[in-house]
N, C-alpha and C positions, 0 to 999 in steps of 0.2 A: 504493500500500500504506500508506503513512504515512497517508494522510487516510480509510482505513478505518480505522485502528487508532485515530487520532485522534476519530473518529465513535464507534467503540465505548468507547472507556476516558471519552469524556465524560460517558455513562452511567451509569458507577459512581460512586455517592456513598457516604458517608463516616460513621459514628458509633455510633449506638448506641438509634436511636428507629423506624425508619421502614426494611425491610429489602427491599432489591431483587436478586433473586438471592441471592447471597453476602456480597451489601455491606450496608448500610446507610446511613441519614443524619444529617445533625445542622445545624445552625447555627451554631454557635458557632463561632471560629477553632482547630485543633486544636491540639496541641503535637507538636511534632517533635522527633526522636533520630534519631541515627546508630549505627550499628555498622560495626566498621571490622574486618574479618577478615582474617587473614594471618600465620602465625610470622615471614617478611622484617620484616613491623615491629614485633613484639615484640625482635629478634633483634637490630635495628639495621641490618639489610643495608639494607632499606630505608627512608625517613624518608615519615613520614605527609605526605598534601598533601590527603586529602580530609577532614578538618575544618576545616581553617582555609575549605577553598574551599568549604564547606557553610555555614558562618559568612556567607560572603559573600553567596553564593546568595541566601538567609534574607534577608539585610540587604535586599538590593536591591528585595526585595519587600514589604519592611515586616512580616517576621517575624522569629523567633528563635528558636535554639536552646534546647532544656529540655533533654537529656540527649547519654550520649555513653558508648558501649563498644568496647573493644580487647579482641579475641581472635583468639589463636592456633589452628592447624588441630587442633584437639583436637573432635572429632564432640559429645563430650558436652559441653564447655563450649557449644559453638555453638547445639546445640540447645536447654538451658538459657536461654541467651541469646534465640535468639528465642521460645522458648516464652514467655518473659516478656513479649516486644512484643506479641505476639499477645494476650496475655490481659488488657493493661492499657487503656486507651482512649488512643489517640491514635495518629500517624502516625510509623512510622521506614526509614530509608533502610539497606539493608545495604549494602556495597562489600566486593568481593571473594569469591572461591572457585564462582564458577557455571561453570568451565571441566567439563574431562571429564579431566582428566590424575588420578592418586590420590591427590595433595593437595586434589584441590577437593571439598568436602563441603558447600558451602551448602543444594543444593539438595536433597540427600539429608537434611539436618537439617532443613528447613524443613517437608518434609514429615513426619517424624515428628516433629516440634512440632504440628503440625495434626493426626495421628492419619489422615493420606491417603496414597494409590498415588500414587506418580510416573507421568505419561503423558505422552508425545508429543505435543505442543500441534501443530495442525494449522497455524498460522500461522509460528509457530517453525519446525515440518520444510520447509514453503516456502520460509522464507528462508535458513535453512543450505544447502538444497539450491539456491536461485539464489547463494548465497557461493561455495559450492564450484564452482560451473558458470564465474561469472566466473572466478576463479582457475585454472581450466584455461585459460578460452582467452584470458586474458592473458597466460599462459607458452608459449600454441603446444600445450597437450597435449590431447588427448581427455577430455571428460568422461564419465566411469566411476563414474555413481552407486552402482552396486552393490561398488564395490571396498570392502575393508575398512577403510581408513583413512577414507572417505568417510561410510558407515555406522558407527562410533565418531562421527562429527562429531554426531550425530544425537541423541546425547545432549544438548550443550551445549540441547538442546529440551525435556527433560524435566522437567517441573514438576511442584507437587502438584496434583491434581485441582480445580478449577475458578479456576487463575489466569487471570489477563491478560496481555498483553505488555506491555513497554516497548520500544518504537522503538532500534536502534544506527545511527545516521547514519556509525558509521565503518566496521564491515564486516559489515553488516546482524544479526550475530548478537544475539538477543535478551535484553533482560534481563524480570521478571517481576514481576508483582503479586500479592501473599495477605492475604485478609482473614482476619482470626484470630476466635477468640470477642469480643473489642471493639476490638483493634489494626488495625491494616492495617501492611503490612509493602512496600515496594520495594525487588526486587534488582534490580544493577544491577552488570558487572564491576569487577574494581580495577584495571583500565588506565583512571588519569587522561583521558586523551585521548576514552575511550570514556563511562566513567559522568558526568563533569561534564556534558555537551550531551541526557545522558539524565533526569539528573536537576533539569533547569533544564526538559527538554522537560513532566515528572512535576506538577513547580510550576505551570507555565504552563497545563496541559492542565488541572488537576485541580483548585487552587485557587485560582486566578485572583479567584475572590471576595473571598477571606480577604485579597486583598493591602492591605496600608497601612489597613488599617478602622482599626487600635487607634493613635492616635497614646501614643508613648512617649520620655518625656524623663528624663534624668539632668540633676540640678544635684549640684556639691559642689564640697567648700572645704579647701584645705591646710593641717590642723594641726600645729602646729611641733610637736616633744620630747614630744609628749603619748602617753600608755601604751593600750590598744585595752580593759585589763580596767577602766581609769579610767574612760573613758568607755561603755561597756556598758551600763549603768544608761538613760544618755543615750538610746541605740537602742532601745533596748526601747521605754522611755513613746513614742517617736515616733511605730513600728509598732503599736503598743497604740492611740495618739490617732487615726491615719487609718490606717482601714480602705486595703485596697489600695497601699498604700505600702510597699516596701521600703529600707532603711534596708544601705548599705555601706561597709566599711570597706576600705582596702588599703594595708596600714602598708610603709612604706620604711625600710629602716636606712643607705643609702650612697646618694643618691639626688647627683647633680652640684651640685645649685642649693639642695636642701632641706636637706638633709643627715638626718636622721633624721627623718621625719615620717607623717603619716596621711593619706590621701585621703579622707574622710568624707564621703558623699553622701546622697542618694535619689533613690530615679526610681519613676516609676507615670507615669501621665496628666499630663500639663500642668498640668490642676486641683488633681490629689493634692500636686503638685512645687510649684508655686505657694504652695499651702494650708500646707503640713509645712519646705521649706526654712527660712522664717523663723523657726519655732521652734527645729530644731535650729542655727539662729544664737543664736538667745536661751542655748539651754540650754550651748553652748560659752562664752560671754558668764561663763555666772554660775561656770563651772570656773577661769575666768582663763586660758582657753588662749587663746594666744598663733597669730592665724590669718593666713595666707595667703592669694593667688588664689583668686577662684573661679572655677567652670567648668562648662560648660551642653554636656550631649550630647543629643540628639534622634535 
């Protein structure tokens, strides 16, 4: 099953030029966001783990995060929410709410962000119904497809009309793919243990291409006691001077070793970091600020 599904979602490509079915293409490397749904972690009950572990994901493949939402089980924020992913270009990952219990509304809000019938994905009701079948005769019981608690499961399958699957290696129930007016959108549950190997499966299957293409470097240098609206001026002409270069700042007031200072960087391409660090050396030079270490991210 997995390497049908694997077969099928290679398939679908990605953007906004070239449209195959429901999808489209592109070439370029997309950007990616998260949405992270749930009141538990509005609330505090629970504490997020699938940003930082998306962060990761990203890294490992030689990409990065561009955005990032928290919301609570509120149907109209949610839908707002992804109606936005949907409508803007690029790739985001949902977590959380694709259950069947009355707090889970992803899947009901995804679909009316797309203006589509939720249906019974044929692939989905296969695997819920071999879940439920294991689960009987791992306990010794009869499996009773038609009982009611069985038939409720059968939801956790209902999508908006022409999604795709995402593969669950931990207990086959499925998470889902929707391509919007220019977004693409992946759900995938908010059990940690389940969306992380889904969402790593999502990467690997789907852009494999895009991985490690953009090499991207940070340089920057620790300014002592210096004020961030002082140097402003300084950032600006940088990003002004090279194209593609961004120019950051991340001031400390109680730092152990600095004691009050700036981390003032840039990163782009090698060549952009190469080209623009020695200036914004020059131009701290002529402020009289007073510098520290420097420091080199890739």
């Amino acid at each position: 099953m997995l390497g049908i599904m694997a077969t099928v979602c290679e398939d679908l490509l990605f953007g906004c030029t070239v449209s195959i079915g429901c999808m489209t293409t592109v070439s370029a490397t997309p950007s990616f966001g998260i949405i992270i749904i749930g009141d538990e972690i509005l609330s505090g009950k629970r504490q997020d783990k699938h940003l930082a572990k998306f962060i990761e994901l990203l890294a490992e493949r030689g990409l990065s995060l561009s955005h990032a939402d928290y919301v609570g089980d509120d149907p109209d924020r949610i839908t707002a929410t992804l109606k936005r992913a949907f409508d803007h270009v690029g790739v985001v990952f949902s977590c959380g709410g694709i259950g069947a219990t009355p707090d889970d509304h992803t899947r009901q809000c995804a679909a009316k962000a797309l203006g589509r019938e939720l249906l019974l994905h044929p692939e989905a009701e296969a695997l819920i119904r071999e879940r439920t079948r294991d689960v009987a005769l791992e306990n010794g019981l009869p499996y009773e497809p038609d009982r009611p608690d069985n038939l409720h499961r059968l939801n956790m399958g209902r999508f908006p009309a022409g999604a795709s699957i995402i593969p669950n290696p931990y207990n086959k129930i499925a998470g889902f793919t929707c391509q919007g007016a220019q977004g693409l959108v992946h759900f995938v549950p908010g059990f940690p243990v389940m969306a992380w190997p889904m969402m790593a499966w999502v990467l690997d299957t789907l852009y494999a291409e895009h991985f490690h293409t953009q090499a991207h470097t940070e340089k920057s240098v620790i300014v002592m006691g210096s004020m961030e609206a002082t140097l402003t001026p300084l950032m600006e002409a940088i990003e002004a001077r090279f194209s593609g270069v961004k120019v950051f700042s991340l001031p400390s007031v109680d730092h152990p070793e600095f004691g009050r200072h700036i981390e003032l960087g840039v990163k782009g391409s090698p060549e952009q970091v190469q080209a623009s660090f020695p200036e914004l050396i020059s131009g701290l030079h002529e402020f009289g600020a007073k510098l520290g270490p420097e420091m080199v991210r890739s």
